[in-house]
C-alpha positions as a printed Julia matrix, in Angstrom:
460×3 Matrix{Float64}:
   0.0     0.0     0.0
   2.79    2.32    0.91
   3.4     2.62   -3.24
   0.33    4.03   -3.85
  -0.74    7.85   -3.21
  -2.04    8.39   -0.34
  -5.15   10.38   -1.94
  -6.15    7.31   -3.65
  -5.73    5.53   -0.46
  -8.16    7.94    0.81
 -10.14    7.36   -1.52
 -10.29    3.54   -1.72
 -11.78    3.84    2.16
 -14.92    5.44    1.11
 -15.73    2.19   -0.98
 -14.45   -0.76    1.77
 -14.48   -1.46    5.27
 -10.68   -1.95    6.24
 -10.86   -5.75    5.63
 -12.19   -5.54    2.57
  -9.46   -3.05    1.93
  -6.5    -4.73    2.62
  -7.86   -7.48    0.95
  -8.31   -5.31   -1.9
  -5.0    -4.55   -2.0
  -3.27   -7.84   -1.6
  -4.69   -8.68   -4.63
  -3.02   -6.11   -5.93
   0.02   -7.64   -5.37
  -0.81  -10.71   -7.15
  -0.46  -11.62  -11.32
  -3.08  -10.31  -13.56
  -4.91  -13.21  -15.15
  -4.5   -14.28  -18.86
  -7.77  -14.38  -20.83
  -9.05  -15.0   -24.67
 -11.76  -14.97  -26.76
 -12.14  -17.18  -29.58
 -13.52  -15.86  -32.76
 -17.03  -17.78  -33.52
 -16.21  -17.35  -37.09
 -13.0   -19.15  -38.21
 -12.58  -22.97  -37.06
 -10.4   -23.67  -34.63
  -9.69  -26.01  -32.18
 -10.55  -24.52  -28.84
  -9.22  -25.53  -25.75
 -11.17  -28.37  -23.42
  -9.12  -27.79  -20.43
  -8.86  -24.43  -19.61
 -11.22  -22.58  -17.26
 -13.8   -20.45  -18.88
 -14.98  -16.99  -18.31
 -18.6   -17.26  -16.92
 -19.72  -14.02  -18.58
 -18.52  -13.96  -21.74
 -18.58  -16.76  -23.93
 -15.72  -18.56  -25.97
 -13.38  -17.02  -23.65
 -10.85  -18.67  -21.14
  -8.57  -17.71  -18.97
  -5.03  -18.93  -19.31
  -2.88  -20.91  -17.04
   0.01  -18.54  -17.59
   1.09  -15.69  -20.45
   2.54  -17.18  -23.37
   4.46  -15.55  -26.05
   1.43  -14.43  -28.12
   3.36  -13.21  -31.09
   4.93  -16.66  -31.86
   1.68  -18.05  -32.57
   0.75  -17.39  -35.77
  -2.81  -17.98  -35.18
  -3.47  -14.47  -33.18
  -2.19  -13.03  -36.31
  -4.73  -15.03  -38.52
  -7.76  -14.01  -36.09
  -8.33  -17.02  -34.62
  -8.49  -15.57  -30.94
  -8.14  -11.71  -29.54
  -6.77  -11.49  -25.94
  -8.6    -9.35  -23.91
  -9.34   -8.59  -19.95
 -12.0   -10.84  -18.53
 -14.03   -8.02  -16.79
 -14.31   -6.06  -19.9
 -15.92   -9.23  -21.49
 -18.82   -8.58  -19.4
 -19.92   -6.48  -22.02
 -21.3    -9.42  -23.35
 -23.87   -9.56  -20.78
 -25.02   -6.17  -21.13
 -25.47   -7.01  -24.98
 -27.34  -10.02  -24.48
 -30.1    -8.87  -21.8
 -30.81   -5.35  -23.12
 -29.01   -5.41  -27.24
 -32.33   -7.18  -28.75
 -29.27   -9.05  -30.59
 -31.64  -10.55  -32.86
 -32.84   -7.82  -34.42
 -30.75   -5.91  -37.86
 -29.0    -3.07  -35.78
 -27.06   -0.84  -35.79
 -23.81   -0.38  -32.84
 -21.1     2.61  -32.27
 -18.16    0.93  -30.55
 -16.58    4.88  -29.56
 -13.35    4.76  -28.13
 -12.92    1.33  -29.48
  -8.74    1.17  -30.13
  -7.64   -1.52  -29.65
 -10.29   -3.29  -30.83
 -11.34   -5.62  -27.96
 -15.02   -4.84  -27.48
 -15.78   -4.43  -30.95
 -14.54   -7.7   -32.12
 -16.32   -8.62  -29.07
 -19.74   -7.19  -30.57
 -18.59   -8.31  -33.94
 -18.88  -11.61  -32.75
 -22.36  -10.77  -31.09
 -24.49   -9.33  -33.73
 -26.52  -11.12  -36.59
 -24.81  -10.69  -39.93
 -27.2    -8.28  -40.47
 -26.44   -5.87  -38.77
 -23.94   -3.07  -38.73
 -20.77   -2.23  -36.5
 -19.28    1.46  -36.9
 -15.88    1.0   -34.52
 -14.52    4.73  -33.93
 -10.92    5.55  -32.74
 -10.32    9.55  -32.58
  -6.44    8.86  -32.42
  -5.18    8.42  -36.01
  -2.36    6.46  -34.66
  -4.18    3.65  -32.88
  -7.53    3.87  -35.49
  -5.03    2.24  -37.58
  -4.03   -0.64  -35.12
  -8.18   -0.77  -34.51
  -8.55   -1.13  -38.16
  -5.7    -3.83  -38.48
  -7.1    -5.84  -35.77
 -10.89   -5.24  -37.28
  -9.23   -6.69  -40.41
  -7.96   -9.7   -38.71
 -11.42  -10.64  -37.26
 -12.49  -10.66  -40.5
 -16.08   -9.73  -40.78
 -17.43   -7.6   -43.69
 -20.33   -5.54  -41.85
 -17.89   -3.17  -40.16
 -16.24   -0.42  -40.49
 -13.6     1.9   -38.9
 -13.64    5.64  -38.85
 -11.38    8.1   -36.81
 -14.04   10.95  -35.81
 -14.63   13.52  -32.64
 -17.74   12.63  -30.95
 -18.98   15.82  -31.57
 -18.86   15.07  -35.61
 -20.25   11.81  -35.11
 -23.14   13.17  -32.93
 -23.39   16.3   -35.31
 -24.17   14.62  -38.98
 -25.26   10.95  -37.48
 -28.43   11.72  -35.43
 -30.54    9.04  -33.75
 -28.88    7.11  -36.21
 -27.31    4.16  -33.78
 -29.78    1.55  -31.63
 -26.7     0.9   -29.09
 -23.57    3.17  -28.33
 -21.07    1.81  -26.28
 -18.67    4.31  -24.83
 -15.66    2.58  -22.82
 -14.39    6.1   -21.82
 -11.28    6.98  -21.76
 -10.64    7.11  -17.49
  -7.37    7.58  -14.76
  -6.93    3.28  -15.43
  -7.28    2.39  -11.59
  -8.34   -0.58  -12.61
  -4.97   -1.35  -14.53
  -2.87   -0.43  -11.33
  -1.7    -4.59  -11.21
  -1.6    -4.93  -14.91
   0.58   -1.43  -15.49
   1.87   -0.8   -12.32
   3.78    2.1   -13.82
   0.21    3.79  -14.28
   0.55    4.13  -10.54
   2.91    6.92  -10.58
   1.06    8.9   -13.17
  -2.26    8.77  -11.13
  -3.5    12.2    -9.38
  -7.48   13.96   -8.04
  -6.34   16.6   -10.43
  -5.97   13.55  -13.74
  -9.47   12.15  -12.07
 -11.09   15.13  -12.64
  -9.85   15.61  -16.07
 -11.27   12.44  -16.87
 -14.65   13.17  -15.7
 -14.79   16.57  -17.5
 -13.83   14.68  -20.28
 -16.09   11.43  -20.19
 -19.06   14.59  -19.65
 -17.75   16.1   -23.43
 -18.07   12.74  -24.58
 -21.57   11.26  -23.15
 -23.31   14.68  -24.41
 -21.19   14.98  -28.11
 -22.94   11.69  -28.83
 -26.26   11.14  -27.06
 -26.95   13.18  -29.84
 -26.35    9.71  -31.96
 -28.34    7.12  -30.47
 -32.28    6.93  -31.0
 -35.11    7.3   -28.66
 -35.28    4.24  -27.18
 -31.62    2.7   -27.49
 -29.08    2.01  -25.48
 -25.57    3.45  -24.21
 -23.68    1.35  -22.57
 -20.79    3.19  -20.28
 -17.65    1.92  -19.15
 -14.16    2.87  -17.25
 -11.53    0.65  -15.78
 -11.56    3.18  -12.97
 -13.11    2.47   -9.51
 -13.66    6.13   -8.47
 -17.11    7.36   -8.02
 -16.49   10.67   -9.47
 -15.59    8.82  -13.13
 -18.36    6.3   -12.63
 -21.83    6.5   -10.73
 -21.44   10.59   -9.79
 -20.77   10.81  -13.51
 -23.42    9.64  -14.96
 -25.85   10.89  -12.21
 -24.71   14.43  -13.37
 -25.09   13.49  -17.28
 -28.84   12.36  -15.87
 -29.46   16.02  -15.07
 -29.29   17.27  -18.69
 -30.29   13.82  -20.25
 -33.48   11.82  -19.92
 -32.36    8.47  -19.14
 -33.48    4.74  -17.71
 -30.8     2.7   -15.78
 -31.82   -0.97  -16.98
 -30.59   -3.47  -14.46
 -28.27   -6.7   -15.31
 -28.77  -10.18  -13.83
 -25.84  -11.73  -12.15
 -25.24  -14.66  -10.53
 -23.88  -14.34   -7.25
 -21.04  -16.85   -8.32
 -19.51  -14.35  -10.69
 -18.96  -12.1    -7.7
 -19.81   -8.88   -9.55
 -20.71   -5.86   -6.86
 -24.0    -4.21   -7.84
 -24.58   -0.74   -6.85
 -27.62    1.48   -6.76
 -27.74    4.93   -6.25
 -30.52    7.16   -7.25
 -32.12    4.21   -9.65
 -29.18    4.06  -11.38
 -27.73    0.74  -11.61
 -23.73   -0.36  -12.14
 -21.89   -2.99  -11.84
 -18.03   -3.07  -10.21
 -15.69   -5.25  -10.57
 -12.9    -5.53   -7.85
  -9.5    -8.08   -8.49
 -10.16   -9.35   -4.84
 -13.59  -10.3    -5.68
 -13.94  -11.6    -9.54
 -10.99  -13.4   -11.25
 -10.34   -9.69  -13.85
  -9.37   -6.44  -13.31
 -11.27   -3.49  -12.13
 -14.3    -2.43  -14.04
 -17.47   -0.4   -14.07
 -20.43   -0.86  -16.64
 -23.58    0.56  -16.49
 -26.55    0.6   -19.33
 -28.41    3.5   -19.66
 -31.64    3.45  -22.14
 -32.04    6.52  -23.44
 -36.17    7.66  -23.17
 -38.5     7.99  -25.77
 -38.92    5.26  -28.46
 -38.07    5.84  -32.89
 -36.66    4.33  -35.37
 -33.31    4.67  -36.87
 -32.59    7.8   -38.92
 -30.61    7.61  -42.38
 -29.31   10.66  -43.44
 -29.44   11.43  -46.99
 -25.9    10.73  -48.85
 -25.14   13.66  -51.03
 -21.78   13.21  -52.9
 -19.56    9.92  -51.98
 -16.18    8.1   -53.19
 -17.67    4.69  -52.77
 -19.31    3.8   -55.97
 -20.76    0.58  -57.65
 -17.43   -0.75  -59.49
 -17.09   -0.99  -62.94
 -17.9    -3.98  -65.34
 -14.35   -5.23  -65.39
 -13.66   -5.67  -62.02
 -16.75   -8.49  -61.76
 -13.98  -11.41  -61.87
 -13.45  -10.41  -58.47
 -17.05  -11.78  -57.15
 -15.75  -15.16  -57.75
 -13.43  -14.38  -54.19
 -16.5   -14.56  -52.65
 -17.7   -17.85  -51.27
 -21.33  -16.27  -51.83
 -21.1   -13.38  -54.1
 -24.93  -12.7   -54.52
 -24.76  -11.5   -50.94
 -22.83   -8.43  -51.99
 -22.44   -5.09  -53.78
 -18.79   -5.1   -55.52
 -17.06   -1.52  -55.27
 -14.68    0.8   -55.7
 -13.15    3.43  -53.34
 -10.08    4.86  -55.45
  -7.75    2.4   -56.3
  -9.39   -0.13  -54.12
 -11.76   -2.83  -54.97
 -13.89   -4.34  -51.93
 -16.98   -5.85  -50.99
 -20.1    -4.61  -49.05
 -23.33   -6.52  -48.18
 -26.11   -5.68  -50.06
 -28.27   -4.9   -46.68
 -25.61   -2.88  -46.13
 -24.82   -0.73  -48.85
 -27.0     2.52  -48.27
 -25.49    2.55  -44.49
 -22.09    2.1   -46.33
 -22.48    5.3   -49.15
 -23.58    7.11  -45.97
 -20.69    5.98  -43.64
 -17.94    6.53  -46.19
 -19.73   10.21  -47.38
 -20.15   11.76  -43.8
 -16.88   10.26  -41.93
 -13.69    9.79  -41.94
 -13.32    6.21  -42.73
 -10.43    4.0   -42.36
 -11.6     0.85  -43.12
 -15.08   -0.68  -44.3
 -16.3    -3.65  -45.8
 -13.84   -6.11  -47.04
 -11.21   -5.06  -49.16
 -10.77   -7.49  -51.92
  -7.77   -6.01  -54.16
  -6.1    -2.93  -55.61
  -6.12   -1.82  -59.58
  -2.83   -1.36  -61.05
  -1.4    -1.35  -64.43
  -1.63   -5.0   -64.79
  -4.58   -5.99  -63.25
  -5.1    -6.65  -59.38
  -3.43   -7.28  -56.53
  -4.92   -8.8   -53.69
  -5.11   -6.82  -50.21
  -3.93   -8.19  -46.77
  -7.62   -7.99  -45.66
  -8.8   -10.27  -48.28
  -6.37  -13.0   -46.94
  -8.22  -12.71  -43.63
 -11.85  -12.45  -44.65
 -14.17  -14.95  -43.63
 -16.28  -14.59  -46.87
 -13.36  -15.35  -49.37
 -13.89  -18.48  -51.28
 -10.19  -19.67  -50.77
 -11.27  -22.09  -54.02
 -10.33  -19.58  -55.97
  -6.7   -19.16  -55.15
  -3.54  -21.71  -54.88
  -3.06  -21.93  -51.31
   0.15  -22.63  -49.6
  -0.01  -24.75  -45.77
   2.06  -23.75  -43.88
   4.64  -25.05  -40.69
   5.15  -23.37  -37.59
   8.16  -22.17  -38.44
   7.89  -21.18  -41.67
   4.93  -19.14  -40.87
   6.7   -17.0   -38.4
   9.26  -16.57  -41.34
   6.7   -15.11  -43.18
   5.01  -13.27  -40.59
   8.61  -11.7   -39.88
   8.15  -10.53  -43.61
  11.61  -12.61  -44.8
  11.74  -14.18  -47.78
  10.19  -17.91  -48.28
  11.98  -20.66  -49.57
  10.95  -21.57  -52.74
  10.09  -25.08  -51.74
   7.45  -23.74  -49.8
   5.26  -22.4   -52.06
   2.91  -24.31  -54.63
   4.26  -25.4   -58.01
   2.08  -22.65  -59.74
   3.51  -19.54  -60.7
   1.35  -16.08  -59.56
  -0.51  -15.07  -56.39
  -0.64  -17.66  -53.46
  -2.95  -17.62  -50.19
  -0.67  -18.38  -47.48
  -2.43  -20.0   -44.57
  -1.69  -21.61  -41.19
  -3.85  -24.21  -39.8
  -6.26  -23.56  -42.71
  -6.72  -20.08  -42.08
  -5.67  -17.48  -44.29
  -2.33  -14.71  -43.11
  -1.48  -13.45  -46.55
   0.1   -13.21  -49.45
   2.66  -14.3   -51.78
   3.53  -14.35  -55.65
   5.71  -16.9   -56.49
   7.46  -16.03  -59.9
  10.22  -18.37  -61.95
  12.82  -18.63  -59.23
  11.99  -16.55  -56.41
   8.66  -15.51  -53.6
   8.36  -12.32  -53.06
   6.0   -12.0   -49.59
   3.37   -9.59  -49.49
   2.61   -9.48  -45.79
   2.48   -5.86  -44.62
   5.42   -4.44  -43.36
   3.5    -2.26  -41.12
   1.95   -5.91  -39.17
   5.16   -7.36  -39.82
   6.9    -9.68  -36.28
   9.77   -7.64  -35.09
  10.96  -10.37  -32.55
  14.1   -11.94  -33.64
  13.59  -15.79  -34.62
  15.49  -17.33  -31.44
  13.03  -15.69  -29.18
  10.03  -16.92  -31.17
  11.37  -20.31  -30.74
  11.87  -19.31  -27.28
């Protein structure tokens, strides 16, 4: 205790009794738990032994942290490793999201990408996932990991709330907004976080999360839901907060059913209903959720797209539906120089997506026109609808799929017999590229996603 500040000490008191508190922080001193979440759609063999996480499902927790990079299959999409309390998302999804209806979901301050592959994984193929980043640098790690998941109904934009809000009203049916917050929750998990912790960097946050609750009410219809997170345990992030956003906004608090097993700590102040989680208490780190349903009842509202870049690609290009396993699901395109796919329920959300934000990603991006014809794009590789049929594919080794993860150059051997473009897959899932010519492979996996640990320690 005597490395924390002693104003967050203070603070702690208010929420235990000094058992509770010292137990609190012993489990501070402890390891963080591993967890993982499988992706429902790519086949893979998941793990019998391990013990699940009760909230979420196809998630485990691990025995210990491996070396995640050296497994190619995090790099194909076959799993995303995430923190067990956040999965409880899930729940909040499930009781309150309607799932089964066609909707439409803002995943905010979604970098890295955790919850919305999380809600990727939720939602009927019908539906559409808009996964927003504000920092340029890490909407492009979002869109990389969106990419990986593989799913064709989302898409990636790097926006203000305030824009979002501004030329996208009542247009969502569920927001989720895991605010950006002090990370008290991280202390065991980033114990460096510790030092950079102050009241002043609480309140910051708060002022903050209040810009960012308002800038897109503005966004969800009548009717739908917001769902708020932090990884904070303060009250002033979490339940004062909102409490304060419920002066100037006409909420419900919808409640979430727990079992008591889970060890989740309910709270209720004012009828508004959120749900802690505490390392001493439930096997994650700390976390606060709360669903708020905003009053009123409409439908959706789709603005009307005015000029766009994404337009219905050109006669030529149609080769390219045989990629898809089932190409009469979707509207081939063109954005520039690049060819991709969108869903035909989709394809008026997309026009109005690509014309009003600033999108990084969308859809599935199938190639890119150049003077000789197409090149596939590393998204393509990953894609769950590609019809791999249509491509020589290459099977990969363990090793030699770290080589080409590291971006080095393939032995020749290891490649198909056919000259030309080459799906290079591990386990049967797709990782990229390669064109084999004459004598040589030249690997097309992007330098940008490219391993930077040495070989030995991959074999480590």
């Amino acid at each position: 205790m005597s490395n924390f500040p002693k104003t967050f000490l203070d603070q702690m008191q208010e929420l235990f009794e000094v058992e509770e508190l010292k137990a609190f922080f012993s489990s501070l001193e402890t390891v963080s738990p591993v967890s993982l979440r499988y992706n429902p759609y790519k086949k893979t063999e998941m793990p019998t032994e391990l013990e699940p996480v009760p909230w979420a499902s196809r998630a485990f927790y691990l025995k210990e942290r491996p070396n995640f990079t050296a497994d190619p299959l995090i790099h194909a999409g076959a799993y995303y490793v995430q923190e067990a309390s956040s999965m409880f998302l899930e729940q909040a999804l499930k009781q309150h999201g309607k799932l089964e209806r066609q909707l439409r979901v803002l995943d905010l301050c979604a970098a890295p990408g955790g919850k919305s592959t999380l809600i990727s994984a939720l939602l009927n193929e019908k539906s559409l996932l808009l996964s927003n980043e504000v920092i340029k640098s890490r909407a492009h790690i979002l869109a990389e990991n969106i990419q990986k998941w593989g799913q064709d109904n989302v898409w990636v934009s790097q926006n203000d709330p305030l824009e979002i809000g501004k030329v996208l009203p009542a247009f969502f049916d569920i927001i989720v907004v895991d605010a950006p917050c002090s990370g008290e929750g991280m202390f065991r998990k980033a114990e460096h976080s510790i030092g950079e912790w102050s009241l002043q960097a609480v309140q910051h946050c708060a002022l903050r999360q209040q810009r960012i609750l308002h800038d897109i009410w503005k966004a969800l219809r009548p009717g739908g839901i917001l769902i708020y997170s932090t990884c904070t345990y303060n009250v002033s992030e979490n339940e004062k907060n909102l409490l304060k956003f419920k002066e100037d906004c006409d909420f419900k608090s919808l409640k979430i059913m727990c079992p008591k097993e889970w060890k989740i700590t309910e709270t209720n102040q004012d009828d508004l209903y959120a749900y802690r989680f505490y390392p001493h208490k439930s096997k994650g780190e700390g976390f606060f959720l709360s669903v708020l349903q905003k009053a009123g009842e409409s439908a959706v509202i789709t603005p009307r797209v005015k000029k766009t870049n994404l337009n219905k690609a050109a006669k030529e290009t149609e080769q390219l539906k045989n990629w898809c396993s089932d190409p009469d699901k979707y509207q081939l395109c063109q954005k520039n120089e690049t060819i991709k796919v969108v869903p035909l329920h989709l394809w008026q959300e997309a026009q109005v997506l690509e014309s009003l934000l600033n999108i990084v990603y969308g859809g599935a991006e199938l190639a890119e026109l150049n003077r000789k014809g197409f090149s596939p794009l590393p998204a393509a590789a990953l894609w769950t609808g590609l019809n791999q049929g249509a491509f020589t594919c290459a099977d990969l080794e363990l090793e030699t799929a770290l080589t080409y993860l590291r971006q080095d150059n393939l032995p020749i051997d290891k490649a198909e017999q056919n000259d030309g473009w080459q799906l290079i897959r591990y386990k049967g899932l797709g990782l990229g590229w390669i064109k084999k010519l004459q004598n040589r492979v030249n690997n097309y996996f992007p330098k940008e996603w490219r391993i930077r640990m040495s070989m030995d320690k991959l074999k480590q």
